[in-house]
VOPAGU-2260 file (C-alpha; in pm, 1 decimal, decimal comma):
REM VOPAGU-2260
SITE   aa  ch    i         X         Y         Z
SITE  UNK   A    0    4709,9    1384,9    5689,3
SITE  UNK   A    1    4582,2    1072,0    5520,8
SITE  UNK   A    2    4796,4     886,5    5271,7
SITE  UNK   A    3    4739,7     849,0    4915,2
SITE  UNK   A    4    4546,5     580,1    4763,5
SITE  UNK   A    5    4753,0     317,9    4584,3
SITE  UNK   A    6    4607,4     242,9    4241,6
SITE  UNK   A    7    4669,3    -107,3    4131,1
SITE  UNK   A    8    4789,0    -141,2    3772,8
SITE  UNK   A    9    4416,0    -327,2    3692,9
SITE  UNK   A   10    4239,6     -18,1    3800,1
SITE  UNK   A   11    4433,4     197,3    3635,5
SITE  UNK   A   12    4412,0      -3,6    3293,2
SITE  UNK   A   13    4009,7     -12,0    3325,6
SITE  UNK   A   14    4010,3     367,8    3381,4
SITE  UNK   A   15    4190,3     394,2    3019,5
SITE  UNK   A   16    3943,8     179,3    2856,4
SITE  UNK   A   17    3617,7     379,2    2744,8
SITE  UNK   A   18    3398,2     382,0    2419,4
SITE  UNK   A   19    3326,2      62,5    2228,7
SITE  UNK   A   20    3500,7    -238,2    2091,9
SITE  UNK   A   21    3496,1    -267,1    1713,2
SITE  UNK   A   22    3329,0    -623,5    1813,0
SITE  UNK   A   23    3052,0    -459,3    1963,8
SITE  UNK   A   24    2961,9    -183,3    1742,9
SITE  UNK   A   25    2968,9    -470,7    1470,0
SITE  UNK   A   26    2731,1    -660,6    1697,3
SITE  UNK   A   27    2498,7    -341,9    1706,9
SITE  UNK   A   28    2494,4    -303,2    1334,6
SITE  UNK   A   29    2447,4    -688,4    1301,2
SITE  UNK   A   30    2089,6    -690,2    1506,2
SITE  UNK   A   31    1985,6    -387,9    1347,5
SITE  UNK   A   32    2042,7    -507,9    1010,4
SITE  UNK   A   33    1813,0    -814,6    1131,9
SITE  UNK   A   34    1557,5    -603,3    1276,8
SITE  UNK   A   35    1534,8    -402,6     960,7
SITE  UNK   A   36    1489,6    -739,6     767,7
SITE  UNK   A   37    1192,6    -850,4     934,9
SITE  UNK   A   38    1013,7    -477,4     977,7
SITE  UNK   A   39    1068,6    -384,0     614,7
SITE  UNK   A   40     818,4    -673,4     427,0
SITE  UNK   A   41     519,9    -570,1     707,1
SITE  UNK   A   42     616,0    -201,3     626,4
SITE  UNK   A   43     622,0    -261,1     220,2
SITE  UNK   A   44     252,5    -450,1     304,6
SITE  UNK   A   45     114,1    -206,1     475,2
SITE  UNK   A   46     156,5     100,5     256,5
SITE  UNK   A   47       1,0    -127,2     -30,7
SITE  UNK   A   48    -290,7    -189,3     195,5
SITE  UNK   A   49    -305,7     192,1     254,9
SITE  UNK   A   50    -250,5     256,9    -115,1
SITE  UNK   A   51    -471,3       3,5    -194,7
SITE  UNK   A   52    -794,9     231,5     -56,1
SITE  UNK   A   53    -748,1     482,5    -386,7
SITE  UNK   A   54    -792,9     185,8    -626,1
SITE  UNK   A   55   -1119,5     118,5    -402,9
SITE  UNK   A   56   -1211,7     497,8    -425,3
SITE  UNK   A   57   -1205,1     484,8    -766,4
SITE  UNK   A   58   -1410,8     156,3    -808,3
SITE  UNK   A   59   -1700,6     309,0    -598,3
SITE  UNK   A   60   -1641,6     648,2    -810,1
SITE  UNK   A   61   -1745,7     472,0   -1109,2
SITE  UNK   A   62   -1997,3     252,2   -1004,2
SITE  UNK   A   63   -2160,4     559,2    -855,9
SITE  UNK   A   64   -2163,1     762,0   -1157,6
SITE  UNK   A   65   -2262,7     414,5   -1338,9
SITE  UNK   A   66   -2560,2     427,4   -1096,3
SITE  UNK   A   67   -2688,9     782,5   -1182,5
SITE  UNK   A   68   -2612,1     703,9   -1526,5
SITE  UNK   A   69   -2874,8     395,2   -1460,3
SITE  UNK   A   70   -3160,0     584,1   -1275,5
SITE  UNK   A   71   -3171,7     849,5   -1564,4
SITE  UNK   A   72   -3185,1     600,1   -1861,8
SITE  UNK   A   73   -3260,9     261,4   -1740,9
SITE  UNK   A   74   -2925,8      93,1   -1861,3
SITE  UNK   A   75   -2589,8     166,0   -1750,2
SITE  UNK   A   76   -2297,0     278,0   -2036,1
SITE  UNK   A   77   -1968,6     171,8   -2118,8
SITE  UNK   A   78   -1860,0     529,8   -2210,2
SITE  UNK   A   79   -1724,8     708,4   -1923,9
SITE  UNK   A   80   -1742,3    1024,8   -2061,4
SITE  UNK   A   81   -2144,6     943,4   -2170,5
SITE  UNK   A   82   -2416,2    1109,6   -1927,7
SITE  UNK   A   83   -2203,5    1303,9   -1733,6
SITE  UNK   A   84   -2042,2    1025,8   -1557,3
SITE  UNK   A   85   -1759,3    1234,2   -1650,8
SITE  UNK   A   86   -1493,9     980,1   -1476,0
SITE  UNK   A   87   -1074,1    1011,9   -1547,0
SITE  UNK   A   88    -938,6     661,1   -1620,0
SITE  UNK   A   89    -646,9     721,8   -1394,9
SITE  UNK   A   90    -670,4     772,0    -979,3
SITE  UNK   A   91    -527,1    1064,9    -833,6
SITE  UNK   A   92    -338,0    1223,0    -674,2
SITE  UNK   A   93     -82,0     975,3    -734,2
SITE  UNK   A   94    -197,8     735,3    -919,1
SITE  UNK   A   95    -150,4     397,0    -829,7
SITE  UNK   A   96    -439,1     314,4   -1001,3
SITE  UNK   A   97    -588,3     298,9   -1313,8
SITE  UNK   A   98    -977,3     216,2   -1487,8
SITE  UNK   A   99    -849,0     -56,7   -1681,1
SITE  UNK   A  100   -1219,9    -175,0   -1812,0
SITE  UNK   A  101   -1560,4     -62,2   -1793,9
SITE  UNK   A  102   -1806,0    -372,5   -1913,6
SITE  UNK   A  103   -2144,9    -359,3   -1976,2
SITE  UNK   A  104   -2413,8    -667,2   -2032,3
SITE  UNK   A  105   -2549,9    -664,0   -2392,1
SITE  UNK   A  106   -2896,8    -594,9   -2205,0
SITE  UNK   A  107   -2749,5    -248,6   -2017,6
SITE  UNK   A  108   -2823,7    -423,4   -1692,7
SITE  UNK   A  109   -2519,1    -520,9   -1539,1
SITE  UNK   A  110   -2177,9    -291,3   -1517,0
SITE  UNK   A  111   -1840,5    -448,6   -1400,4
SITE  UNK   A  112   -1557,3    -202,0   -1344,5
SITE  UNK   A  113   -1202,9    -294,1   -1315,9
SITE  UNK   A  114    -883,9    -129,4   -1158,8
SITE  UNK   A  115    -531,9    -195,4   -1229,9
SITE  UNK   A  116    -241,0     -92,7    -982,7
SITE  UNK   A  117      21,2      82,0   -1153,3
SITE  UNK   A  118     336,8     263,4   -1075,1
SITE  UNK   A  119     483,7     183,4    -713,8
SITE  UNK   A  120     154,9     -16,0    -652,5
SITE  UNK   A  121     227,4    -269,4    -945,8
SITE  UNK   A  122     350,7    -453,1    -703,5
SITE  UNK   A  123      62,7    -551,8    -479,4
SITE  UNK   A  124     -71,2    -939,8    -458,2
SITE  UNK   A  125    -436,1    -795,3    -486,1
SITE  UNK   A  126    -348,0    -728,8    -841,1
SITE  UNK   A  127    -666,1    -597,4   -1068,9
SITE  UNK   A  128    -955,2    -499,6    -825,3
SITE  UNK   A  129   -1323,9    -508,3    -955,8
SITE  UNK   A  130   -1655,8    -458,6    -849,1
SITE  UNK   A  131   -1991,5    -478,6   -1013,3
SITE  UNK   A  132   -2317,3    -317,6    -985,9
SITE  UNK   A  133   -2469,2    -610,4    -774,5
SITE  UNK   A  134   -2171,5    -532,8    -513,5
SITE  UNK   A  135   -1970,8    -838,4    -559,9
SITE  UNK   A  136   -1577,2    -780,6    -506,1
SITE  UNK   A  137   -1292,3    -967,9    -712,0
SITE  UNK   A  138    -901,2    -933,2    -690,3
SITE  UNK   A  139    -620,8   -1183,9    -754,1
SITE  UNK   A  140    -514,7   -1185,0    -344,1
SITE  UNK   A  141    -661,3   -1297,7     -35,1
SITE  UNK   A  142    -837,8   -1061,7     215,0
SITE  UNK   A  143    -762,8    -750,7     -25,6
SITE  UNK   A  144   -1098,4    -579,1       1,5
């Protein structure tokens, strides 16, 4: 018959201590609080880029119906609701976007539609999108179209 093992009083303490140290759970929470800090500004950007798309939807929308509006009648109109353009000032389905103007040259020739981000999109750096009939883009922020 083989004797016992003798436990030391070391091993014996060690074999008591499981789970985690207040210290360390503190840690934990510490580097996740950091992590969270730096993902959360790139998150917050990127849905406003991906909201960003409906206030481009509805440019083209317009400037489309402004267009068919144009090859009937030889001018484009400032009336949205004129010629079957038939256009809602406000995006959907959630709308982070409103028309906020519609301008037409004295002449009918040129048409310059604007969008303004509204609701949680208010907060975007692009700010007021527009576009015009000869295709040139505007906003207030870089690299927004």
């Amino acid at each position: 018959m083989r004797p016992l093992p003798c436990h030391s009083r070391a091993s014996v303490a060690r074999s008591f201590r499981t789970g985690f140290a207040l210290i360390e759970l503190v840690c934990v929470l510490a580097i996740l609080a950091i992590l969270a800090l730096v993902a959360l500004p790139s998150y917050n950007a990127a849905g406003n880029k991906a909201r960003r798309s409906e206030g481009k939807i509805l440019l083209q929308t317009v400037l489309a119906a402004e267009e068919r509006y144009y090859a009937t009648f030889n001018r484009y109109s400032s009336d949205t609701s004129t010629g079957g353009i038939g256009v809602g000032v406000i995006s959907e389905p959630q709308a982070y976007y409103r028309l906020a103007a519609l301008a037409v040259s004295s002449d009918g020739q040129n048409v310059k539609a604007t969008v303004e981000p509204q609701n949680r999109q208010a907060e975007d750096p692009c700010g007021i999108l527009g576009l015009d009939s000869s295709g040139r883009r505007t906003s207030a922020g870089q690299d927004c179209w």
